[in-house]
C-alpha positions in Angstrom: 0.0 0.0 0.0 1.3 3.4 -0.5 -0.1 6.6 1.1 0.3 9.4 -1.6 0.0 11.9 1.3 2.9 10.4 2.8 5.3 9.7 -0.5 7.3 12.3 -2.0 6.8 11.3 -5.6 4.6 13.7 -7.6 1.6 11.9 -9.0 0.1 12.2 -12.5 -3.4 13.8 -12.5 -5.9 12.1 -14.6 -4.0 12.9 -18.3 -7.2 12.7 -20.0 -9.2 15.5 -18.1 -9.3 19.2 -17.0 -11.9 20.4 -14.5 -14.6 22.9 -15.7 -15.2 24.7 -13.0 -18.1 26.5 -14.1 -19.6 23.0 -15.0 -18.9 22.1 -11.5 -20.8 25.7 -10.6 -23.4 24.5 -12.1 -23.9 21.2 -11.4 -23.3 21.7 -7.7 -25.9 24.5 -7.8 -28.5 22.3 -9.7 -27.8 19.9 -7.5 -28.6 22.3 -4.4 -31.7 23.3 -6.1 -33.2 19.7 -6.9 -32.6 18.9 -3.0 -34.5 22.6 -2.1 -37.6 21.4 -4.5 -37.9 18.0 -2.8 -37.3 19.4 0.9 -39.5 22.3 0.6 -42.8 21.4 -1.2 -42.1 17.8 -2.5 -41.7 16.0 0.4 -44.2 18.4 2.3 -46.7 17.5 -0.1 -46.1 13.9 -0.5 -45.1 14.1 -4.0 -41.6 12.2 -2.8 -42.0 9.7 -0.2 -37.8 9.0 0.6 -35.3 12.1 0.2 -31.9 12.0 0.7 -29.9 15.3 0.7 -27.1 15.3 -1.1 -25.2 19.0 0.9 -22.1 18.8 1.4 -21.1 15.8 -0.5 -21.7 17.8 -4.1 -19.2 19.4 -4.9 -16.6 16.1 -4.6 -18.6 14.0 -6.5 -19.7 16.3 -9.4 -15.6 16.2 -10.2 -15.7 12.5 -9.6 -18.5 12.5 -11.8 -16.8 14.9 -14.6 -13.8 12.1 -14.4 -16.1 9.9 -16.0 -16.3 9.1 -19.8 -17.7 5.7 -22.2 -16.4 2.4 -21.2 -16.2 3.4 -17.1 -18.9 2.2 -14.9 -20.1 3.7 -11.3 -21.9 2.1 -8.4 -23.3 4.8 -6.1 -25.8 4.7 -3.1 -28.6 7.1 -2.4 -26.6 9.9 -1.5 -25.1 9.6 -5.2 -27.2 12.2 -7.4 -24.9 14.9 -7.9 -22.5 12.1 -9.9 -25.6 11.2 -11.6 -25.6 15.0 -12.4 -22.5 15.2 -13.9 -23.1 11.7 -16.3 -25.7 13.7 -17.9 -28.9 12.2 -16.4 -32.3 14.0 -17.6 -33.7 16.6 -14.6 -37.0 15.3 -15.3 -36.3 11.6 -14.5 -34.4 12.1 -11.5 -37.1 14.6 -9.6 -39.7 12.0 -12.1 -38.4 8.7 -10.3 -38.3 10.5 -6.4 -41.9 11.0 -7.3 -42.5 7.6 -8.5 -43.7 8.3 -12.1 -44.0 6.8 -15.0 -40.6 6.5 -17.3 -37.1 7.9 -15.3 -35.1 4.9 -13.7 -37.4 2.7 -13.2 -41.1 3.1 -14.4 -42.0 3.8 -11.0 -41.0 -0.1 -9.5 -38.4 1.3 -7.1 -37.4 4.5 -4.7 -36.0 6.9 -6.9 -32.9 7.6 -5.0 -31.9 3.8 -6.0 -30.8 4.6 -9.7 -29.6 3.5 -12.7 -28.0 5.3 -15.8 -27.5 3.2 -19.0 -26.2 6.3 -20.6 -24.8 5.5 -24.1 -21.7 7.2 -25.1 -20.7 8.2 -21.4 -20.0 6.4 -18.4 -22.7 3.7 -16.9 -24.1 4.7 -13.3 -24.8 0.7 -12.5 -28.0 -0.2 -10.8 -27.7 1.0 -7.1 -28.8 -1.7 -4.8 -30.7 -0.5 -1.6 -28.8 -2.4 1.1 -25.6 -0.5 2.4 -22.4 -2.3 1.4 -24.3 -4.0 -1.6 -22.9 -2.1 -4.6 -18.9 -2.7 -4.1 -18.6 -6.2 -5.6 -20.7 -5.2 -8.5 -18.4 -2.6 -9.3 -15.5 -5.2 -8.8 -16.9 -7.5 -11.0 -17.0 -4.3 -13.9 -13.6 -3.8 -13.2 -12.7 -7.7 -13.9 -14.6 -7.6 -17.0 -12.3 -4.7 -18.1 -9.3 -6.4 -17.5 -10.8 -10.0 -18.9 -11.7 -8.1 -22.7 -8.1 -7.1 -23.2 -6.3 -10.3 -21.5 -9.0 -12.9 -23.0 -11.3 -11.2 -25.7 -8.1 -8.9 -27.1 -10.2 -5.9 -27.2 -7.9 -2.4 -27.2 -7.9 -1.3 -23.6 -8.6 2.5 -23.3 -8.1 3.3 -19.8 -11.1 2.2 -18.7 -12.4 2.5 -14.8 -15.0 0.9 -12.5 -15.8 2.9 -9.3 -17.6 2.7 -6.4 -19.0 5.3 -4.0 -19.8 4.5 -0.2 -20.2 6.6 2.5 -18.0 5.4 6.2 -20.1 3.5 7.3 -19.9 1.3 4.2 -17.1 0.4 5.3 -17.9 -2.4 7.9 -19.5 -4.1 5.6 -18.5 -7.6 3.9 -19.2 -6.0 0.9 -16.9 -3.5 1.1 -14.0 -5.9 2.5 -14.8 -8.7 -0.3 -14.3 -6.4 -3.2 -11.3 -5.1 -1.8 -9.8 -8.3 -1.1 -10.7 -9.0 -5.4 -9.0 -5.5 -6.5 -6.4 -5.7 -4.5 -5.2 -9.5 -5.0 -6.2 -8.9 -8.7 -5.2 -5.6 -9.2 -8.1 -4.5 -10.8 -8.9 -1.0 -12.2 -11.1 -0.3 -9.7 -11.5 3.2 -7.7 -13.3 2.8 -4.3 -14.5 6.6 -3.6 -15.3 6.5 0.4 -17.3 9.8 1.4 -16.6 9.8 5.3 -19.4 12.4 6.5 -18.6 10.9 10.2 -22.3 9.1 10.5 -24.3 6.6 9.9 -27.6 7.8 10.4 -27.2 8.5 13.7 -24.2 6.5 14.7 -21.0 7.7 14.8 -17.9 6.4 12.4 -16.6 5.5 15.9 -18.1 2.2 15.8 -17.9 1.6 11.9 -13.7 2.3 12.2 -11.2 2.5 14.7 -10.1 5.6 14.9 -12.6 7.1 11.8 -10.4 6.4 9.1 -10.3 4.1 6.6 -7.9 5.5 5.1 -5.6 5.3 7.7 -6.3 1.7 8.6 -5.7 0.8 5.6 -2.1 1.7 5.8 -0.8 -1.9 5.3 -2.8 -3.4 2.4 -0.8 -4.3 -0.3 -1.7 -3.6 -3.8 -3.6 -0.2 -2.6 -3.2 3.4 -3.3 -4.4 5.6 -1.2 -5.3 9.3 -1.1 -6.7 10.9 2.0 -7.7 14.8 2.0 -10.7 17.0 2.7 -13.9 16.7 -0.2 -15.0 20.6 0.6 -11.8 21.9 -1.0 -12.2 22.7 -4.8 -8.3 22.7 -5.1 -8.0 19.6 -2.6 -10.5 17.8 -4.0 -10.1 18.3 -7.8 -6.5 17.6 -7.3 -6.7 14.0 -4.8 -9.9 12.9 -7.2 -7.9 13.8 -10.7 -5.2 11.6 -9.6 -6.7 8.5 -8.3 -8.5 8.4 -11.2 -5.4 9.5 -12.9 -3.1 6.4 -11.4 -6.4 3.7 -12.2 -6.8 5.0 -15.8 -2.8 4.3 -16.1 -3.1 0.9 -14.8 -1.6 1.1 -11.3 -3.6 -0.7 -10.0 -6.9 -0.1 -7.7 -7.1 3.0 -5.7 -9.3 4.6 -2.5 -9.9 8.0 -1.8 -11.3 9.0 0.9 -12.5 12.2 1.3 -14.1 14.3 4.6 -17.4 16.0 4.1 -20.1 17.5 6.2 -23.6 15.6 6.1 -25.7 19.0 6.1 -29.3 18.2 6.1 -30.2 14.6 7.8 -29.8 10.8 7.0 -33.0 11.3 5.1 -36.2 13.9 5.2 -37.4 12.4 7.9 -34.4 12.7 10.2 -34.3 15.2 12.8 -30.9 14.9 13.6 -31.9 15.5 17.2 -28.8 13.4 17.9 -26.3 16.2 16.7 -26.0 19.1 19.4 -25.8 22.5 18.1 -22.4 23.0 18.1 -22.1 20.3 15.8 -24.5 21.4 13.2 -22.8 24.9 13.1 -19.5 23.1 12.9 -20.9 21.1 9.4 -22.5 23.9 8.2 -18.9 25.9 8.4 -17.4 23.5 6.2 -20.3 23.6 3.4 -18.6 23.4 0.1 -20.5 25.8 -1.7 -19.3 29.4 -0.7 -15.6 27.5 -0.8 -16.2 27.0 -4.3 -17.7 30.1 -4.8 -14.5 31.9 -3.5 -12.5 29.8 -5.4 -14.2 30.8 -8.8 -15.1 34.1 -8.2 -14.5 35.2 -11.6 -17.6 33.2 -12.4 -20.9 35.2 -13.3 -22.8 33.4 -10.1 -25.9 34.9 -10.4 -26.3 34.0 -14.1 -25.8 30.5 -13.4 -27.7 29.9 -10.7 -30.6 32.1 -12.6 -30.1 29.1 -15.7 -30.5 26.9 -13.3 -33.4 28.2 -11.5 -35.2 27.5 -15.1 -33.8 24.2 -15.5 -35.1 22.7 -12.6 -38.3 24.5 -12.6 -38.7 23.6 -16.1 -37.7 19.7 -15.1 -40.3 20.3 -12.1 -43.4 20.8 -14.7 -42.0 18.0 -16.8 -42.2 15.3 -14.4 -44.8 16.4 -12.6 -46.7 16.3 -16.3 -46.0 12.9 -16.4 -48.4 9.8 -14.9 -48.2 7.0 -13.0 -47.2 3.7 -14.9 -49.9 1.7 -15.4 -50.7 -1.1 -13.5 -51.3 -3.7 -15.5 -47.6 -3.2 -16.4 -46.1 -3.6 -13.1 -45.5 -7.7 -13.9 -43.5 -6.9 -17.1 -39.6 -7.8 -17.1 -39.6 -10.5 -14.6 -37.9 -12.2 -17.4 -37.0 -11.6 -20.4 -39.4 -11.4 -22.7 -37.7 -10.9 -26.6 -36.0 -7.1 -26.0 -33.0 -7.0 -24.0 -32.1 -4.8 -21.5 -29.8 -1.6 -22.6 -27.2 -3.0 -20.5 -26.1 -6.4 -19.6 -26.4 -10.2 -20.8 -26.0 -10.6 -24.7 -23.2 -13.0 -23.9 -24.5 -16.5 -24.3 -24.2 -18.0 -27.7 -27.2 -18.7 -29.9 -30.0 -21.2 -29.9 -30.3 -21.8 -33.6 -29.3 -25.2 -34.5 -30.3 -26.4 -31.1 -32.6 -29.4 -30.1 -35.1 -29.8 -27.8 -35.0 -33.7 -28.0 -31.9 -35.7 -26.9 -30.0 -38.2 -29.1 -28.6 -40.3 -27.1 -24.8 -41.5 -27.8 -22.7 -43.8 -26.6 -22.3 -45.3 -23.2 -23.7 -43.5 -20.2 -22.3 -41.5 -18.4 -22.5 -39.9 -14.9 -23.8 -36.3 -14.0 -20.1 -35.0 -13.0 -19.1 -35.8 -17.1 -22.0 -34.8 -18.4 -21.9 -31.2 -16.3 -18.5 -30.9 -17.4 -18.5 -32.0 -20.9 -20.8 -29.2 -21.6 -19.0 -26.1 -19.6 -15.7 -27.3 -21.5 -18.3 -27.2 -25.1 -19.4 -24.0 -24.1 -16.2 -22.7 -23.2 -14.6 -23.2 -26.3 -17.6 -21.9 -28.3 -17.8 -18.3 -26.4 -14.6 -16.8 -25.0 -17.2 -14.3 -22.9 -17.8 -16.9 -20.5 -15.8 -17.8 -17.6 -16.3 -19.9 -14.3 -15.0 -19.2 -11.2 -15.5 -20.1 -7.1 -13.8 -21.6 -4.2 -11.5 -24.4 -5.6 -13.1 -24.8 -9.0 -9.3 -24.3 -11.0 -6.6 -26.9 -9.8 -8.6 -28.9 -7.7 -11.3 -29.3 -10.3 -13.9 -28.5 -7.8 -15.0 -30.4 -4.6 -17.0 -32.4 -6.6 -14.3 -32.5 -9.7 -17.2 -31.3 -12.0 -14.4 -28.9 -12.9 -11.6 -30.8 -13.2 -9.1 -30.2 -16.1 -10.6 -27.0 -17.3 -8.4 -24.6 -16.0 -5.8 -27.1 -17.4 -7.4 -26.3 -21.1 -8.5 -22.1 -20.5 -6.1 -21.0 -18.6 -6.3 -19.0 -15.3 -8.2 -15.9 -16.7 -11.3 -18.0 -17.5 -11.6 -20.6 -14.9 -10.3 -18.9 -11.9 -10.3 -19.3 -8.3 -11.9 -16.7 -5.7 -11.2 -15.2 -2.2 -13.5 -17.4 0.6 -16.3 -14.9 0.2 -20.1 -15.7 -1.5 -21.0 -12.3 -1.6 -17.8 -11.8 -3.8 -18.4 -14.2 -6.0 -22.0 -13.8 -7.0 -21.2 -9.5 -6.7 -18.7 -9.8 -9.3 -20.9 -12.3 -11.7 -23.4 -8.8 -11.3 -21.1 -7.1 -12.5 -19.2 -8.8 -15.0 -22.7 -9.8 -16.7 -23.6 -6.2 -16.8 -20.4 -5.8 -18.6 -21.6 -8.1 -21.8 -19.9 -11.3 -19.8 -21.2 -15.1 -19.4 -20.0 -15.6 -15.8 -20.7 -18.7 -14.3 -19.8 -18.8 -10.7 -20.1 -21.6 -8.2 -21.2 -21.9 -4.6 -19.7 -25.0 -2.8 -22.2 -26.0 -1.2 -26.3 -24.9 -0.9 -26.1 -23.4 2.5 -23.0 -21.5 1.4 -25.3 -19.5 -0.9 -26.6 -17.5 2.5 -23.7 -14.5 2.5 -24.2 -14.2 -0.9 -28.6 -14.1 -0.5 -28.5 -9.8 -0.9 -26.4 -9.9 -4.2 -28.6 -13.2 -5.4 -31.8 -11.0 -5.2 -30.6 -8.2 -6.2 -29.5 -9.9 -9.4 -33.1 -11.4 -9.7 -35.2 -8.0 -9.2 -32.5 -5.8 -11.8 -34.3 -6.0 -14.7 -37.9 -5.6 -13.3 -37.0 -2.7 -10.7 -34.9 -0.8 -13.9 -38.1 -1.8 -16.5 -35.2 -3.7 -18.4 -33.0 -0.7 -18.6 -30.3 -3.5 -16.9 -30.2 -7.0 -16.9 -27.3 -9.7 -15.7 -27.6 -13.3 -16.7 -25.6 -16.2 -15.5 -25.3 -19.6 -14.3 -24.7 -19.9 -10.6 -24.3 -23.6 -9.9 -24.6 -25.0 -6.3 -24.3 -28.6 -5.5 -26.4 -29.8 -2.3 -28.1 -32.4 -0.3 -27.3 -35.6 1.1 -24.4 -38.0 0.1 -23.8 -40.7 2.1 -23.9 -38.9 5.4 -25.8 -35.4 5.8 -24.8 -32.6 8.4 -26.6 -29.0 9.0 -23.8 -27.3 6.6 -23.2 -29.4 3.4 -26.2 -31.4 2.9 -29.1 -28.7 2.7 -31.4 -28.2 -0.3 -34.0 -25.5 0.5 -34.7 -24.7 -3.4 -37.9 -23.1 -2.8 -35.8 -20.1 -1.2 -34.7 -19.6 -5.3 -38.0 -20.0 -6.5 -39.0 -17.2 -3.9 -36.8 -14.9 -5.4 -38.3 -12.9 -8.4 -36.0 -12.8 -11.3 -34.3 -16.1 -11.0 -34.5 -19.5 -13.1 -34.0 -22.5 -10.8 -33.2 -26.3 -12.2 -33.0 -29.6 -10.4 -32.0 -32.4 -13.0 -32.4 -35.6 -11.5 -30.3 -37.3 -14.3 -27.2 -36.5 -16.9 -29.4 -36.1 -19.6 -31.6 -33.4 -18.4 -27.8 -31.8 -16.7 -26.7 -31.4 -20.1 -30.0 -29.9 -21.2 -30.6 -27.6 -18.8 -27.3 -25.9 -18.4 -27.0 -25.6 -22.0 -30.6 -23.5 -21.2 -28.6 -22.3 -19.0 -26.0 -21.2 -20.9 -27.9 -19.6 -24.2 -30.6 -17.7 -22.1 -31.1 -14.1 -21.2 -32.0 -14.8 -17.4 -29.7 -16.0 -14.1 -30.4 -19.3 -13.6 -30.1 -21.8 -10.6 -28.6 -24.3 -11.8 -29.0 -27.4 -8.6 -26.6 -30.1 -8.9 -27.4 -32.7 -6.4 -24.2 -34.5 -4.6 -26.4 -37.7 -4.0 -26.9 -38.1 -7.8 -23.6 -37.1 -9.2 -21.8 -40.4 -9.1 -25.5 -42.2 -8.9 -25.6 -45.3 -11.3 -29.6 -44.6 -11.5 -28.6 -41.1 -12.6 -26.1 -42.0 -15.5 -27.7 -41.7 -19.1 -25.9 -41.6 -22.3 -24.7 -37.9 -24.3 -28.1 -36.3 -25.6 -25.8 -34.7 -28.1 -24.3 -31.7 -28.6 -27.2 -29.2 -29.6 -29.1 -30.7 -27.2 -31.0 -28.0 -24.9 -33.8 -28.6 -22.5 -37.0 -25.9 -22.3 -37.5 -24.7 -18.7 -40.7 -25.3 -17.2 -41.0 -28.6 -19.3 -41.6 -31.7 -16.5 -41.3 -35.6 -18.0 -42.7 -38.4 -16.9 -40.4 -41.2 -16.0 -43.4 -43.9 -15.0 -46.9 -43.4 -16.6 -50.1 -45.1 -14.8 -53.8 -44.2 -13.8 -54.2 -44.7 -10.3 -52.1 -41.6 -8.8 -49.9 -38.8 -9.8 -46.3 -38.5 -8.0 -44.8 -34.8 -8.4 -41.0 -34.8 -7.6 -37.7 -33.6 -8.3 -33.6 -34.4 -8.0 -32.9 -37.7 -5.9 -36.6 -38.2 -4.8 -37.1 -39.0 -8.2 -35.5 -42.8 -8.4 -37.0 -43.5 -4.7 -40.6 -42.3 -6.3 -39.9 -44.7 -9.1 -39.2 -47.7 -7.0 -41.6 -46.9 -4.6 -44.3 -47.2 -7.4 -43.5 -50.7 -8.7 -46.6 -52.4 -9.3 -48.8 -49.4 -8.9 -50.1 -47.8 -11.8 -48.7 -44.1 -11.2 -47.4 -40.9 -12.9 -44.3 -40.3 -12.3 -43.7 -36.7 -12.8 -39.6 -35.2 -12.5 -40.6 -31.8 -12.5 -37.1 -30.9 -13.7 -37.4 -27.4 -13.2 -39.1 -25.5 -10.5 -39.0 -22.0 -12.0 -41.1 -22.5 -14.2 -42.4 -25.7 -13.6 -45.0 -27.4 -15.3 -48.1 -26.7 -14.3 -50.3 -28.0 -17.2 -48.7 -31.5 -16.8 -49.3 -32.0 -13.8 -53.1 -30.9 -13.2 -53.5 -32.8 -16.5 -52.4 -36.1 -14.7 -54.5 -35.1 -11.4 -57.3 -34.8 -13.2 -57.0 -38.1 -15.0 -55.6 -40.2 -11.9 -57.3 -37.8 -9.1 -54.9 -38.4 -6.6 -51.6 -36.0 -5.8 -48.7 -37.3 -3.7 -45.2 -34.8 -3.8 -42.1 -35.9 -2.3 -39.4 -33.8 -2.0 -36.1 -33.5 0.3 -36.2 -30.4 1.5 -38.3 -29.4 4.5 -42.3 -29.9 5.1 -43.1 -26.2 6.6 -42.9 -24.1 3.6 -41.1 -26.3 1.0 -42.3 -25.9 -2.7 -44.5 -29.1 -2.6 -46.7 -26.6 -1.0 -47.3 -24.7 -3.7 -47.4 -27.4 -6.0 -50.7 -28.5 -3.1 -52.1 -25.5 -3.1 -52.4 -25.2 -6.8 -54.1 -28.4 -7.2 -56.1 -27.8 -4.7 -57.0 -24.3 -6.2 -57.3 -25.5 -9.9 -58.2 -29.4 -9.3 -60.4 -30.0 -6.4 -63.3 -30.9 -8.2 -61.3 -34.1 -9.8 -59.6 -35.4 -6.4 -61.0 -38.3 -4.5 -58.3 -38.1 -2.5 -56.7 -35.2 -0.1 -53.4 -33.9 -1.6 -50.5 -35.1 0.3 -46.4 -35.0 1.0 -43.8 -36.8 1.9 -41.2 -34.8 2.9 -38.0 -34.2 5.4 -39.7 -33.7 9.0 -38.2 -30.0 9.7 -34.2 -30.3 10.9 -31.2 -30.1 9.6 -29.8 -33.0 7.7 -28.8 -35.4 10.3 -25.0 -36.4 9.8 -24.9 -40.0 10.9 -26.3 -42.3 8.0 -28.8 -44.0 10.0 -30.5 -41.1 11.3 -30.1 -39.0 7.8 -31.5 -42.4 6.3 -34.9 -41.9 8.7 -35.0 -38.0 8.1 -35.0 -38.4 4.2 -37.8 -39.5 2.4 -37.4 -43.5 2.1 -39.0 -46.2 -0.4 -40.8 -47.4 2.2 -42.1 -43.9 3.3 -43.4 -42.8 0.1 -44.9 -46.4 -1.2 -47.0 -46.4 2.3 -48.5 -43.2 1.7 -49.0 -44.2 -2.3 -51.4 -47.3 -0.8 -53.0 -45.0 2.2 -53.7 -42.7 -0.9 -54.9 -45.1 -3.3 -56.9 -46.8 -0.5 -58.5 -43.9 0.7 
């Protein structure tokens, strides 16, 4: 790490930029102006229901902002506006989306202050995610995809930047750590710009840092620049802020600045700051960057700006409030994608033409580990945009060895390794799908997927909550449940948490053949996608099935029978799917493998109630809010009429996977288990 306030060496500012100050005049003042509107009669008359002052953090981040040009990306919080200023964003759609209207950032979906810029020809402003901390692997993820098109895709590299704004208390956060533990070890072009107003809310930085400064603490990390100075200087600033962009741009490596400012109005409209004393407030108010700026360009004709201004935002004022609320029968478009793509993001996955939705089976079979990794090693050679990456997945092959020989064949730049962090893997797949990448990152095991659940929805809801401004497909593959033994850590499956999460694809193949079909869906499609690889079935004999071939691609949402009868319809998924079918001998029975759970296949199976009017689902994960209950209550809702029979499960009881085989053997649905409720069923 080197401190630039503490080296001699003069630093380059950034050679490709001189400040306008009386852009900066004007932006900071427009900036002002916007926050007056929305304080003084929006808010007041509930025309803006979350506010977020932006005072004393302007002036900084409209040069930041200025620093920005086509190919960089940015990854604010709520506090980020005047940046969004400075990019070029319309007046009308960012007092439009405070106001929830129709059009701006998001058609109304989401809180305006959480923004998104596609901007063509400038820099991106990425979409802002509304948990604190959330928006730093994202940005780290842009930053990798920078460096990954001129290593891997040869493209000319011109300097380009991610960066990422957070405020101190940001700065606790794991996401904040994990992307600096990816910059850093990677050397990334990557800019974290930490705005240290000295609160969070209404806690102090004293228990977000020792000591208040980041920058100071950070005075041993290797691989990290560091400038440290005062954001209400003009001089100060636009010098420490044109050279960290300045020494990223050159390929230094990644860079922090951190910058003190004064927090001048509350944490949001609604907060009092009761919790600052009066000498406090004075003392912020003394360090307001606006009449600094103003004495440091007092050549400039203030009065006419700010009169331009005035008009602007008056003029931005009638233009947003002239617009209307989106419609709701809208308000369910972009889930998914639906034929347009978003501005930003996905593109990456090859195309579907020539593909097959019906297997041709070749040669002998083969188990679900081959048949996973015979198609990521086809796909990788095909499209030199994708690229996997997780804990272990490059020398070791994988835990699992679904991996294994890749890196071997693509070298380190395309199947890679990662720091021990979730959130940092999934953060960076955001962000290197927004930047026209195939990532497809893998979580160990199911229950490691929990420090990465914020960035996992977050992925889901981007291209509803920016009306498919954004989008960022991938493949995030996660082996779980039992094998052999089970334990609380390793052996969870929980899928229906997935399917709960808007956005998202989720697959379960049961079998090689539907493996190789699915991730090839996967693979080619324009949403994230689940992709559940079950540990039990990996390596299972019952499980091996020969190549389906290489175009071979399976729909979503498309369930197959693996046993046909009359007498009662069985709806399951991954390993329940061989115990259903033994458990069924000599009964005649539907045997539905659902295959997919979002979608899954409604139509077949109320069409095989309604013939054999009796529903039995089996499935590992837990009884008390597993998906089996929404599979009940749908054919309760749509088939009551046609049952003879109450709809049942047979399910885990609700624990943890036991560890020791015997009792994980009693906890998991068993033959016996499910073939004594198929004849209590039957019998009824």
């Amino acid at each position: 790490m080197t401190l630039v306030a503490e080296r001699e060496k003069k630093v380059a500012a950034d050679p490709h930029f001189t400040i306008d100050w009386q852009e900066v005049a004007r932006l900071v003042l427009t900036s002002r102006a916007m926050d007056e509107l929305e304080e003084q009669v929006l808010v007041p008359e509930k025309k803006v229901l979350y506010q977020f002052s932006a005072r004393g953090h302007d002036m900084a981040q409209v040069i930041l902002g200025l620093h920005l040009r086509d190919g960089d990306a940015a990854c604010g919080y709520y506090r980020s506006r005047p940046m969004l200023l400075a990019l070029g964003v319309d007046l009308a759609d960012a007092l439009g989306s405070g106001m929830g209207r129709e059009g701006g950032y998001s058609d109304g979906r989401d809180i305006g202050v959480v923004f998104n810029y596609p901007n063509p020809g400038g820099a991106h402003a990425l979409p802002m995610c509304g948990g604190v901390g959330a928006q730093y692997t994202p940005a780290a993820g842009w930053a990798q995809a920078i460096a990954y098109k001129a290593k891997v895709l040869g493209e000319r590299d011109e300097g380009a930047i991610a960066v990422v704004l957070g405020g101190d208390a940001s700065c606790a956060t794991g996401g904040f750590w994990s992307a600096l533990t990816i910059a850093t070890t990677q050397q990334l072009p990557l800019l974290f710009y930490v705005e240290d107003n000295g609160y969070g809310i209404s806690v102090t930085s004293d228990y977000q840092t020792p000591g208040r400064d980041i920058a100071a603490n950070l005075a041993a990390f290797k691989g990290l620049t560091i400038w440290n100075g005062d954001g209400t200087e003009p001089a100060e600033a636009g010098k420490l802020i044109g050279e960290a962009v300045g020494h990223v741009r050159e390929r230094k490596g990644p860079a922090l600045i951190r910058l003190t400012v004064p927090r001048l109005e509350g944490h949001s409209a609604q907060d009092t700051q009761a919790y600052k004393s009066a000498q406090e407030i004075e003392a912020e108010w003394a360090r307001d960057p606006l009449p600094k700026l103003k004495a440091f360009s007092h050549n400039l004709d203030w009065g006419r700006i700010a009169a331009s201004v005035e008009a602007d935002v008056e003029d931005a004022r009638k233009r947003a409030e002239a617009r209307g609320v989106s419609s709701p029968d809208r308000v369910t478009d972009h889930v998914y994608f639906e034929g347009r793509h978003a501005e930003v993001g996905g593109r990456a996955g090859l195309s579907l033409e020539g593909t097959a939705d019906q297997p041709r089976p070749d040669g002998q079979r083969i188990n679900m580990v081959t048949a996973i990794r015979r198609v990521l090693d086809q796909e990788l050679e095909a499209n030199p945009k994708m690229c996997v990456f997780g804990e272990d997945v490059g020398p070791k092959g994988g835990v699992h060895a679904v991996t294994l020989g890749l890196q071997d064949k693509y070298g380190v730049e395309r199947v890679f390794d990662t720091s021990l962090n979730e959130e940092g893997i999934v953060g960076r797949a955001v962000g290197m799908a927004l930047a026209g990448l195939l990532p497809v990152p893998e979580i160990q095991f199911r229950k490691y997927a929990e420090p990465a659940t914020e960035q996992i929805n977050d992925c889901g809801t981007m291209r509803w909550r920016t009306a498919n401004r954004f989008a960022a497909p991938m493949v995030l593959r996660i082996p779980g449940g039992f094998f052999k033994c089970g334990d609380p850590w390793h052996s969870q499956t929980n899928e229906v948490q997935f399917v709960h999460n808007p956005g998202w694809r989720v697959a379960v193949p049961s079998n090689a053949e539907d493996a190789v079909g699915l991730l090839r869906a996967g693979l080619r499609g324009n949403d994230p996608v689940i992709f559940f690889e079950h540990r039990a079935m990996l390596d299972d004999s019952w499980a091996r099935r020969p190549w389906p071939g290489d175009s071979y691609v399976l729909p979503f949402g498309r369930a197959k029978k693996t046993r046909e009868g009359d007498r009662i319809t069985i709806v399951t998924w991954g390993a329940m799917v061989p115990r259903c079918e033994s458990a069924a001998e000599g009964t005649s029975a539907d045997v539905i493998d659902l295959r997919t759970l979002n979608p899954w296949d409604r139509e077949m199976v109320l069409d095989s109630v309604k013939r054999t009017r009796r529903c039995l689902i089996v499935h590992e994960d837990l009884r008390t809010g597993g998906f089996g209950a929404e599979i009940a209550a749908v054919v309760a809702d749509e088939a009551f009429l046609d049952l003879d029979a109450p709809v049942a499960r047979v399910t885990m009881p609700d624990i943890p996977s036991p560890h020791h085989p015997k009792l994980l053997e009693w906890a998991v649905p068993s033959t016996a288990d499910i073939r004594a409720e198929i004849d209590r069923l039957i019998g009824f």
